[in-house]
GULO-886873 format. One line per 2 residues: number of its first residue (from 1); for each residue y, z, x of C-alpha. Coordinates in nm, 2 decimals. Layout:
% GULO-886873
NUM> Y Z X | ... .
***
This chain:
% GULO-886873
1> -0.44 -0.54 -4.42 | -0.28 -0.35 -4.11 .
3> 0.07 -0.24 -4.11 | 0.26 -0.42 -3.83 .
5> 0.48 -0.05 -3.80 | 0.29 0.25 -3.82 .
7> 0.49 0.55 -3.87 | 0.41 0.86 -3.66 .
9> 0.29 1.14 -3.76 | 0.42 1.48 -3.84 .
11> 0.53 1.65 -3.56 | 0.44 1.40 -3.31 .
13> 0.67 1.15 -3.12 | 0.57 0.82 -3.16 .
15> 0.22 0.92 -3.13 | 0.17 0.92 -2.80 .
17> -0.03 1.20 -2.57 | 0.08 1.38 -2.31 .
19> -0.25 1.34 -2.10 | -0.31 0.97 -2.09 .
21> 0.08 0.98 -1.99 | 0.03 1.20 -1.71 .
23> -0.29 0.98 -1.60 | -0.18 0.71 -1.61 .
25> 0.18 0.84 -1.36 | -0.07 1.01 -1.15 .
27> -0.34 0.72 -1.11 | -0.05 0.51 -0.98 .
29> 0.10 0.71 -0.77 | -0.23 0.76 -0.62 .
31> -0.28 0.41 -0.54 | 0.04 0.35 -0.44 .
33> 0.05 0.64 -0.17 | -0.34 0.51 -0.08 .
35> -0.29 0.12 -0.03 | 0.05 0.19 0.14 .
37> -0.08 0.46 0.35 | -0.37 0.20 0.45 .
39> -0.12 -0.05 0.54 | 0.09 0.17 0.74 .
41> -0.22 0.26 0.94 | -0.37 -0.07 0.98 .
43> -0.02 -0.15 1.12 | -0.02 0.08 1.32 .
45> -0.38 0.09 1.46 | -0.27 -0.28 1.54 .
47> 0.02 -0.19 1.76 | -0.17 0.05 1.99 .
49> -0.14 -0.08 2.36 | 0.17 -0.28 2.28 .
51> 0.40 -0.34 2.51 | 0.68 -0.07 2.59 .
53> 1.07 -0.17 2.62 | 1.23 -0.02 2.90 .
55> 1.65 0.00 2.90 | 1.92 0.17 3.06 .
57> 1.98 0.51 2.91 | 2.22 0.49 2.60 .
59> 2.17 0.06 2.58 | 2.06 -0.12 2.28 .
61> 1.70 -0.18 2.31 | 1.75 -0.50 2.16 .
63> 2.03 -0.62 2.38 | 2.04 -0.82 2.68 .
65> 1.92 -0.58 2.93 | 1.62 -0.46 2.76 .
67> 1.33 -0.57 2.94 | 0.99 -0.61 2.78 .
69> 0.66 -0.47 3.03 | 0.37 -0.66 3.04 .
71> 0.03 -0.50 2.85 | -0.11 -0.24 3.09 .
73> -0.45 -0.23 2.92 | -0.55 -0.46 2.63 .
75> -0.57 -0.29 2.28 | -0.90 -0.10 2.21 .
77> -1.20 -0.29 1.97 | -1.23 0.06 1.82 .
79> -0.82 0.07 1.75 | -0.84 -0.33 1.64 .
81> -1.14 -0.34 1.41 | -1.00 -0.04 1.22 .
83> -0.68 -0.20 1.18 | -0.88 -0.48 1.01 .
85> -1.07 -0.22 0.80 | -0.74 -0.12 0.67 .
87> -0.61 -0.47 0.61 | -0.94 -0.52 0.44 .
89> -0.88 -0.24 0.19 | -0.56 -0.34 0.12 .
91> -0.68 -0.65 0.04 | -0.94 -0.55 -0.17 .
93> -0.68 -0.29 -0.37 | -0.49 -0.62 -0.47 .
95> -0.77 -0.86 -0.55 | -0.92 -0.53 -0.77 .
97> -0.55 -0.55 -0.94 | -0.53 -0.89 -1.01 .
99> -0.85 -0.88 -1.13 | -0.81 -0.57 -1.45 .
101> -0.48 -0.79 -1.50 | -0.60 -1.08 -1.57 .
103> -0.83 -1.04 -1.89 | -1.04 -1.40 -1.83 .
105> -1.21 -1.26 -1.52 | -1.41 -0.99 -1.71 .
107> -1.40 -1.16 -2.06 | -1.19 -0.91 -2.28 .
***
């Protein structure tokens, strides 16, 4: 029968390693800066050829004399199908999450 405590052993703390420690900080941190990084660009990607607001020098460019110009050109296909590449990958990061989370999708 298994011990529900095991005790450490010498010269160790708790048994743990170093390594897998270090993986596992540096595999999220990874991810993180990757599927934020994505979002930010597919954000942004999405915003090229939006339209600019014009105010007074030193006015708030949310107050009542900002004016908002019409769309010069309409936003690129090249610019809006990355953006949805991005979104896509973003998407896919999180369902890929859910997915090792939740141990009935891959019968562990």
């Amino acid at each position: 029968m298994m011990p529900l405590v095991r005790t450490a052993a010498a010269g160790s703390w708790l048994d743990t390693e170093g390594g897998s420690i270090a993986l596992v900080f540096v595999v999220g941190l990874s991810a993180t800066l990757i599927i934020v990084g994505l979002y930010a660009l597919g954000i942004r990607l999405l915003a090229v050829g939006a339209p600019d607001v014009r105010v007074p020098p030193g006015e708030d460019p949310e107050g009542p004399r900002a004016v908002v110009e019409h769309r010069v050109r309409p936003r690129p296909l090249v610019a809006t199908l990355a953006g949805g590449v991005c979104f896509a990958g973003v998407a896919a990061a999180v369902v890929y999450g859910i997915y090792l989370v939740i141990p009935v999708f891959h019968g562990a």
